[in-house]
C-alpha positions in Angstrom: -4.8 28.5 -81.2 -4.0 30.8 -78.4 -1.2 33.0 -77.4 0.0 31.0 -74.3 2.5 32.6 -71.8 2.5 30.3 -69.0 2.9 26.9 -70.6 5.1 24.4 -68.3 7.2 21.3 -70.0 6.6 18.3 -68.3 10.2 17.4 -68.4 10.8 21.4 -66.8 12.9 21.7 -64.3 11.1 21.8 -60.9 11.4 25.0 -59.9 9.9 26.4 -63.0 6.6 24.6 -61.9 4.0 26.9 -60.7 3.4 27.5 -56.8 1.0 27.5 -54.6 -0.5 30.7 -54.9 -3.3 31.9 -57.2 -2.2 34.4 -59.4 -3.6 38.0 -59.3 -2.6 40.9 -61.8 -3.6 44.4 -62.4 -2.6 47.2 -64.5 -0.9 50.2 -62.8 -0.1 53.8 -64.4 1.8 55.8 -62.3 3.7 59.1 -62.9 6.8 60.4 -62.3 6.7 64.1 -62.1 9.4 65.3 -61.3 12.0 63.2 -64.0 14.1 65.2 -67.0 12.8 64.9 -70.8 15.8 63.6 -72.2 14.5 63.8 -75.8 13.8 67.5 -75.1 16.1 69.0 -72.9 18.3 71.8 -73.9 20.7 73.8 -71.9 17.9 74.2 -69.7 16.9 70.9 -68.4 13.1 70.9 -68.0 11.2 68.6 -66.2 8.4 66.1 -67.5 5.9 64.2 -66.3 6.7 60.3 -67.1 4.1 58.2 -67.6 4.9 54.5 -66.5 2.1 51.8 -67.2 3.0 48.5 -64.6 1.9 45.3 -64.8 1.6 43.7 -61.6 1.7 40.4 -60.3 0.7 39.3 -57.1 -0.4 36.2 -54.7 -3.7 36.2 -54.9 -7.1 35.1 -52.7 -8.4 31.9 -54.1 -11.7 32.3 -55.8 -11.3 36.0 -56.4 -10.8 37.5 -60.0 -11.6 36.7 -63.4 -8.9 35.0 -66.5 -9.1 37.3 -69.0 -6.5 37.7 -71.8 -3.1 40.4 -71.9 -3.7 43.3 -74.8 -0.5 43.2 -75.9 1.2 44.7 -79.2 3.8 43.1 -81.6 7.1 44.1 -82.4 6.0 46.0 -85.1 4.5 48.9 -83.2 1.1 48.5 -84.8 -0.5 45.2 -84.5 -2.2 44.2 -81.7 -2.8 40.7 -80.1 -3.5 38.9 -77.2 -1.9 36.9 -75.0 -3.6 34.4 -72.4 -1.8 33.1 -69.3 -3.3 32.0 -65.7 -2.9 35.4 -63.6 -6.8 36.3 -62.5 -7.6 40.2 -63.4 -8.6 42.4 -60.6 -8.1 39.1 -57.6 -7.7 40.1 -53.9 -4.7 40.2 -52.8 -3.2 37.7 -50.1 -1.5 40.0 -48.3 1.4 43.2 -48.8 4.5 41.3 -47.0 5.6 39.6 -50.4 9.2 40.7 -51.4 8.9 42.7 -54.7 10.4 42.1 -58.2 11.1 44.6 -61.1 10.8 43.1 -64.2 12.2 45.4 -67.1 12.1 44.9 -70.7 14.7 45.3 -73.5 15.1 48.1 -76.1 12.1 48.2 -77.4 9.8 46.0 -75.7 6.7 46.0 -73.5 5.7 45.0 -70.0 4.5 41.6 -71.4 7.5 40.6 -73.0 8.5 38.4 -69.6 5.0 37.9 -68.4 6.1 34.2 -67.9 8.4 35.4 -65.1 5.7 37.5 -64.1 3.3 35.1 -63.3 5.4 32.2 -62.1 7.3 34.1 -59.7 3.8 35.5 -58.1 2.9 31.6 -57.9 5.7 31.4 -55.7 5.3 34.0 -53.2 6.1 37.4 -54.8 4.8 40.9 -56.0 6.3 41.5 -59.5 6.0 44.5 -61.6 6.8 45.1 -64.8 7.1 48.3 -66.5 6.4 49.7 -70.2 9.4 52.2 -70.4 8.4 55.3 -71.8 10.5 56.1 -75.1 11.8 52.7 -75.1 8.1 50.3 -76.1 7.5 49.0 -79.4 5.1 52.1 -80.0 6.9 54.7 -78.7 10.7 54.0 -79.5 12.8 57.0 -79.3 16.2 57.5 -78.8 19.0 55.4 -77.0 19.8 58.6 -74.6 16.3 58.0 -72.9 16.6 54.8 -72.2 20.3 55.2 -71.1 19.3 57.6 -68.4 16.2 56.9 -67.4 16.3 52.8 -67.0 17.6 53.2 -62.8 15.4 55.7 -62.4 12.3 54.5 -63.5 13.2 50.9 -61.3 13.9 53.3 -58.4 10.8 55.0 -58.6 8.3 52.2 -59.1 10.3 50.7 -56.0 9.3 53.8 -53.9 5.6 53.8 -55.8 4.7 49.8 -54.3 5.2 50.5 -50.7 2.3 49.7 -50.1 1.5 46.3 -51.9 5.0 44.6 -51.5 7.7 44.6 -49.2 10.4 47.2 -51.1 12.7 46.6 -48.1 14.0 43.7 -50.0 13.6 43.7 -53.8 15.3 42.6 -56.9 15.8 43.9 -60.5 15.4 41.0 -63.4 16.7 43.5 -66.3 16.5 42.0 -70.5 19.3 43.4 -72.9 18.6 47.1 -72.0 16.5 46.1 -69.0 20.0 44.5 -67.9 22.2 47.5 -68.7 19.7 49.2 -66.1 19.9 46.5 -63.7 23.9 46.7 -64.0 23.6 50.7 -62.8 21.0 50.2 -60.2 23.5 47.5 -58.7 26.9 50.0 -58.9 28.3 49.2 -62.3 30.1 52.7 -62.8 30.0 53.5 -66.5 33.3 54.2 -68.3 34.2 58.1 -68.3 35.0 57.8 -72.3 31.1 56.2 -72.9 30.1 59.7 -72.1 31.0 60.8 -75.7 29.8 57.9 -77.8 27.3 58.4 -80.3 23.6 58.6 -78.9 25.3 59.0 -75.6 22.7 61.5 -73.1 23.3 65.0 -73.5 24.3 67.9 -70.9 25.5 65.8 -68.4 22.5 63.9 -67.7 24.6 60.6 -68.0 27.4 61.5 -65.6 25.4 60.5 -62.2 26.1 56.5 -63.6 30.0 57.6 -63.3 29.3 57.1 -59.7 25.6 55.1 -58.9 24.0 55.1 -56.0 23.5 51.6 -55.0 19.7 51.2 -53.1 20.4 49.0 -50.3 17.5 47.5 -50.4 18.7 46.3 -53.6 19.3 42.7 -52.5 20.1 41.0 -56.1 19.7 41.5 -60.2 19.1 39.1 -62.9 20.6 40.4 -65.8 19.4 38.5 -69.0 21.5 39.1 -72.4 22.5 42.5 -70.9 23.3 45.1 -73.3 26.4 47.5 -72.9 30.0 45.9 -71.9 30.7 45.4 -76.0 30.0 48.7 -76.4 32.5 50.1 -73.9 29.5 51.0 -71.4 31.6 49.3 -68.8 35.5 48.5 -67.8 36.7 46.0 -65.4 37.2 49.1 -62.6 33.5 49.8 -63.4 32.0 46.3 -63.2 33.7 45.9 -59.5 31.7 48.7 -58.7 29.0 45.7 -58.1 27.8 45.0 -54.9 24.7 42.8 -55.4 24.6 39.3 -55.7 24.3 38.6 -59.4 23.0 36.1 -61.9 23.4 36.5 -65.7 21.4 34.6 -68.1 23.3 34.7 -71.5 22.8 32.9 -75.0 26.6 31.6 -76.4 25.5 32.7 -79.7 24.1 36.2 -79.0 25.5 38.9 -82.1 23.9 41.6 -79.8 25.1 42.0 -76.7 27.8 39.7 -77.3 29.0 36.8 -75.3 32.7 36.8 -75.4 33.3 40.3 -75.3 30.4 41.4 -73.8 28.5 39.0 -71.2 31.3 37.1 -70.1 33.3 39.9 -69.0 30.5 41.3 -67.2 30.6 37.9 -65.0 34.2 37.5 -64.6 34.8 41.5 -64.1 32.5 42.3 -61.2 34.6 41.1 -58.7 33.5 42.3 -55.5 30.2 40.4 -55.5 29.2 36.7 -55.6 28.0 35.7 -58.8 26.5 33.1 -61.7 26.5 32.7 -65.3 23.7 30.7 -67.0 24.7 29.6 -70.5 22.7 28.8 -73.3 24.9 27.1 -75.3 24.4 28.3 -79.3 21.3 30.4 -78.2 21.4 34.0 -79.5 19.7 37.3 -78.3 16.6 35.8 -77.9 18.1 33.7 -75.0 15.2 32.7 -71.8 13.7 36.1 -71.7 10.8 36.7 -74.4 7.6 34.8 -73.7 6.8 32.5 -77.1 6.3 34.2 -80.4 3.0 35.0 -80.8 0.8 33.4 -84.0 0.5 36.7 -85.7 4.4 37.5 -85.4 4.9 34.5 -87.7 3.5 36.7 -90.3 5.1 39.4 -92.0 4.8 42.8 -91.5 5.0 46.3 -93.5 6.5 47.7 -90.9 9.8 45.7 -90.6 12.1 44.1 -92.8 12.6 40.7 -90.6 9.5 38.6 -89.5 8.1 40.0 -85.7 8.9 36.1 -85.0 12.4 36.8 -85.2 11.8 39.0 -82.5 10.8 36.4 -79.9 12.3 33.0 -81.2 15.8 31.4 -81.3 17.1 29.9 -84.2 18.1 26.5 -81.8 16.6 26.5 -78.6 13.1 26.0 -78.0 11.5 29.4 -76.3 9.0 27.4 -73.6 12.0 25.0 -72.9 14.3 28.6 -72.1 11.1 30.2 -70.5 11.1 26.7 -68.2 14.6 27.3 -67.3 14.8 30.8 -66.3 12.0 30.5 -64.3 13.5 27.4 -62.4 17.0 30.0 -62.0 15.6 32.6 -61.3 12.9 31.5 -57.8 16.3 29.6 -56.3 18.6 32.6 -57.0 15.5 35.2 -55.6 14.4 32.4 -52.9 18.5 33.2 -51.5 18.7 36.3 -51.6 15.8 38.2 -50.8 14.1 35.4 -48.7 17.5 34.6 -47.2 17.0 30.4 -47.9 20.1 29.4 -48.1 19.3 25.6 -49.0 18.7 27.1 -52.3 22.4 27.6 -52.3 22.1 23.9 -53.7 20.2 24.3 -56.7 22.4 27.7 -57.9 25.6 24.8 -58.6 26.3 22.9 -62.3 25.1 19.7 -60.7 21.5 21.3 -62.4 19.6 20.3 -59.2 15.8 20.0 -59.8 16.6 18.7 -63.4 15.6 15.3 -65.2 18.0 12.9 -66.7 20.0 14.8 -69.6 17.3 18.1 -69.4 20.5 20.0 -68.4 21.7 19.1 -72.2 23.0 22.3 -73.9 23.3 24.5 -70.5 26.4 25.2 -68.6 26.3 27.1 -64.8 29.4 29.0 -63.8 30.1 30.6 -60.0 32.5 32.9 -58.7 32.7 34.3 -55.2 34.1 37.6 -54.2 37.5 38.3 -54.2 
């Protein structure tokens, strides 16, 4: 038995099937030096170099590159595994005009935890990159005020960094429970003035540039999945209609996290200013489309938790391939609109569930709102 990330239901909607492009992918570690060290900055802010390992996916030649499995890491920090998928390590790539995607992870995670995105996206005609945020993997967890800060700017600089194997001048941010919070910045959610004193909130002012973001215009939408921060007070409504990129959130009914009703919902109905969607996974929790499938060593305990790593990964209800499927399918017609500008994908963003077979909508409900 193998750890499988790119495994397509038959019955999957059609969108979620691959494209066709090979798959290339290659690992990437680039440096920011000239960022703050949260963790260590006193009342004089130094600067850092921050390391940022990418994985990047790409269209690929045909008949160039080699499968070879993803050294990954569970959720425990410590125990390593492998994950195999259909990307080709080291392939040619078809060309540098390909609209780019950010893929980032939650808090923790790792690069791979949406490799299934990765890879099917770059079957459909895109660069995507994923990034291992530094003080925020399973490794290398630190505290909340590093992630808080540095999640827009690390998408903004691996934006600049890919000039030159993507087309930046149209990208997206697809953003998981922290990943989102970032995405939710990067697109002009203003956080609320009284979040700058909660507890693990940045120090020395090194939050207060997110009273006010600076929205990239090249920003041209965000897929926040389970994103992490409005039932926390990150955001009010006259922050969320700071938005100003089309939007799709991806939520799970059931999620004791983020939280749906006070929490995801109100990011949907709240950004006003901006046309947007909201996927539902009807009973799903946290673990809601985003994390590829559980792999066979997280069914196993470990020392260095006190849950299973599986719990990590799974949902108690909804199957993850089945959620994988369905993200994928959501989010190439929500990217296909707005960064390649085909609007008879408008179709397939509607609750008539376009591309789905007969009852394989069961459980799922699709909400949109336009601008006001």
């Amino acid at each position: 038995m193998i750890n499988r990330i790119d495994l397509t239901r038959p019955t999957a909607p059609k969108l979620a099937h691959p494209g066709p492009h090979p798959v290339g992918v290659r690992t990437l570690d680039l440096v920011n030096r000239d960022q703050v060290d949260v963790l260590r900055a006193t009342d004089h802010i130094r600067n850092c170099d921050r390391p940022l390992r990418v994985e990047l996916w790409y269209p690929a030649r045909p008949g160039t590159g080699k499968n070879l499995p993803y050294d990954s890491i569970l959720r425990d920090g410590h125990r390593p595994c492998q994950l195999h998928g259909a990307a080709l390590r080291g392939a040619e790539p078809a060309g540098t005009s390909f609209p780019l995607v950010i893929l980032s992870h939650g808090w923790p995670g790792t690069r791979l935890l949406l490799s299934h995105l990765g890879e099917k996206l770059a079957s459909h005609g895109y660069v995507v990159a994923s990034v291992d945020h530094t003080d925020s993997t399973y490794p290398d967890k630190a505290a909340l005020a590093s992630t808080l800060v540095n999640r827009p700017l690390d998408t903004a600089f691996v934006r600049q960094e890919l000039a030159s194997v993507a087309d930046i001048s149209a990208f997206a941010i697809i953003g998981y429970s922290m990943g989102g919070y970032g995405a939710l910045v990067s697109a002009g959610a203003a956080i609320a003035a009284k979040a700058l004193t909660m507890d693990g909130a940045p120090p020395h002012g090194l939050w207060e540039p997110c009273l006010a973001p600076k929205v990239d215009p090249a920003l041209k939408a965000i897929i926040p999945i389970g994103p992490w921060g409005r039932q926390r007070g990150l955001w009010d409504a006259k922050g969320l209609a700071g938005i100003t990129v089309p939007m799709l959130v991806m939520a799970g009914s059931a999620d004791d996290v983020s939280g749906y009703d006070t929490g995801m919902r109100p990011i949907f109905t709240e950004a006003i200013n901006t046309p947007r969607h909201l996927l539902t996974f009807v009973n799903a929790g946290h673990n809601a489309a985003a994390p590829h499938p559980a792999p066979r060593e997280a069914w196993e305990a470990s020392p260095h938790l006190d849950f299973y790593p599986f719990e990590h990964y799974a949902d108690p209800v909804w199957d993850s391939i089945a959620m994988n499927n369905i993200a994928q399918h959501f989010a190439l017609a929500f990217l296909d609109r707005h960064l390649k500008g085909q609007t008879d994908r408008d179709s397939w963003l509607t609750d008539d569930f376009k591309g789905f077979p007969p009852d394989g909508a069961r459980g799922l409900t699709f909400e949109s709102l336009s601008p006001i």
